[in-house]
N, C-alpha and C positions, 0 to 999 in steps of 0.2 A: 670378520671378513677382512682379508688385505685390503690393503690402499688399491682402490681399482683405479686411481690415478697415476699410478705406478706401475702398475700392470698396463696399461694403455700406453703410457710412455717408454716402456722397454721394449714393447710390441712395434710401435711407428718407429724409433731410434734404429730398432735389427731388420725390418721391411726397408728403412730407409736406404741400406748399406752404403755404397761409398757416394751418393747422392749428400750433397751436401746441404745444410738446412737452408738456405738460400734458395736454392733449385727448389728444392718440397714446394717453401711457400710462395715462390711464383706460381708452380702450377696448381695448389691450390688454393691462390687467388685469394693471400692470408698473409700478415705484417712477418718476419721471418722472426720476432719475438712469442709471438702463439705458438709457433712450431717449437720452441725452446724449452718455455714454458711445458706444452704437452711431454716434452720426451723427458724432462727432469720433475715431473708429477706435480710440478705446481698449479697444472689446472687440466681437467678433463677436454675441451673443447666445444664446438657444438655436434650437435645432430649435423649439422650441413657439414662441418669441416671432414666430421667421419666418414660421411659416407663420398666427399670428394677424395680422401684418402685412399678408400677400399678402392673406389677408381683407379685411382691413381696404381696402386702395386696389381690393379688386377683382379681383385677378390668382392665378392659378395661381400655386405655390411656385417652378415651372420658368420664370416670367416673372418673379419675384422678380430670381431669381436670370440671370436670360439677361443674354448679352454680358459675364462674369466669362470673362474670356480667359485662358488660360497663359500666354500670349505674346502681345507686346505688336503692335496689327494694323496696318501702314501706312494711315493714314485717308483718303488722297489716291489716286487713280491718274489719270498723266499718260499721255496718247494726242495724240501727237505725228499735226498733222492732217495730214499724205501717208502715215499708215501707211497702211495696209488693215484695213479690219475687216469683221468675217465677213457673209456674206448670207445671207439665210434666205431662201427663196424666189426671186422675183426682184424684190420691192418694199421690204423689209424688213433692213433695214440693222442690223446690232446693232454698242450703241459701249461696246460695253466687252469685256474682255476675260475670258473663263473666264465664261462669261455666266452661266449657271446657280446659281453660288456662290454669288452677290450678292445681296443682298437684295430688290433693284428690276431690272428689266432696260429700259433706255433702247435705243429702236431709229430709225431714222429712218426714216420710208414717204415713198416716191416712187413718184406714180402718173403715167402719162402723160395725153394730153388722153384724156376717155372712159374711161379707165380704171377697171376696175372689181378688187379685190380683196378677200379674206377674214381677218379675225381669227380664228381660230377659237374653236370654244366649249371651255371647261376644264372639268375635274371638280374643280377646288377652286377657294375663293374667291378673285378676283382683283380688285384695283384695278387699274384703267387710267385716265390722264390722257392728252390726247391737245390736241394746241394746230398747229393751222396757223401754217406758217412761211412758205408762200407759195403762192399759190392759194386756189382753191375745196374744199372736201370737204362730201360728204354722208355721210353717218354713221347706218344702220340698225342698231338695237339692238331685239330683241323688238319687232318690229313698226311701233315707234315710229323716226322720220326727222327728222334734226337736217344742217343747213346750215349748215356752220361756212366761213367764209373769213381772209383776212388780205388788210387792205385796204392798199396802200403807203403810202398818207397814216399810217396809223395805226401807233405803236410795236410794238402787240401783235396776235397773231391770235386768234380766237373760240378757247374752249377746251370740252373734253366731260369729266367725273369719271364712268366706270361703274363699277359692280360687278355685272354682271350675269355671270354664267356663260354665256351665248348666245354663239354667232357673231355677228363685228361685220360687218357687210355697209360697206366703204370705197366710195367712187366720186366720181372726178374729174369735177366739174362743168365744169370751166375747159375753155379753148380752149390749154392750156399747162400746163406739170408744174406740179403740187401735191406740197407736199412738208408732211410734218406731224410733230411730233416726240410719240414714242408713250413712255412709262414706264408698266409693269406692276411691279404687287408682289403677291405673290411673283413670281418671274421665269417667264413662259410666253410661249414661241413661237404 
């Protein structure tokens, strides 16, 4: 296991940003040597001081502390492009693997000409970004209709940020496949 006293103290040190450790340990009611100590891993703190910290930035004790791993996590996954990766549906491409697990889930939609498809709606909060990589898409969300393309003169295609819990209503504008790259977080089909 890493030093989770080092882990705790790069965690408070990057929350703390340009607050100075002075400031910290007034407001959490602590010598400005504790706060020193914690951020250069020479000592854990208490239960109290943590969780006046989470306070402090804002966060639950269990966000404090989140991604304190046992084991140390490969940060990269490489997907080798002639694997196969899984489909969902028949427009819905997912590129990564043990999809669920992850934090985000990146899928690639391909619609044909006319084509019309569904996101469906979730029962928990979800970001979606959603950016045209070739073609046209029209993009219905709660009512409201967004026209995104990717022009080929242009490096980038038009992009959409939801968080709406609604079913996403997709539909290929174009005379030819559209293809859009879709990432959700948390991860939902």
């Amino acid at each position: 296991m890493e030093n989770i006293e080092k882990k705790i103290g790069e965690k408070i040190r990057f929350l703390r940003g340009n607050m100075t450790q002075t400031e910290l340990a007034r407001r959490v009611n602590v010598d400005k040597a504790i706060i020193s100590k914690i951020e250069t891993g020479k000592m854990v703190g208490s239960f109290e001081c943590h969780k006046k910290l989470a306070q402090i930035f804002g966060l639950k004790l269990s966000e404090l502390y989140a991604f304190f791993e046992l084991k140390k996590l490969d940060l990269v996954e490489m997907r080798p492009g002639d694997k196969k990766t899984d489909t969902h549906q028949d427009f819905l491409e997912i590129l990564t693997a043990v999809a669920m697990s992850k934090k985000m889930l990146p899928a690639l939609i391909t619609l044909k000409a006319g084509e019309q498809k569904y996101l469906e709606q979730t029962l928990k909060k979800v970001e979606r970004f959603i950016i045209v990589l070739e073609g046209k898409l029209e993009i219905e969300v709660e009512g409201k209709i967004y026209n995104l393309s990717k022009d080929p003169q242009l490096e980038k295609g038009d992009s959409l940020y939801s968080r709406s819990l609604k079913r996403h209503r997709l539909k290929n504008t174009d005379n030819s496949i559209t293809r859009a790259l879709c990432v959700s977080s948390p991860p939902v089909l």
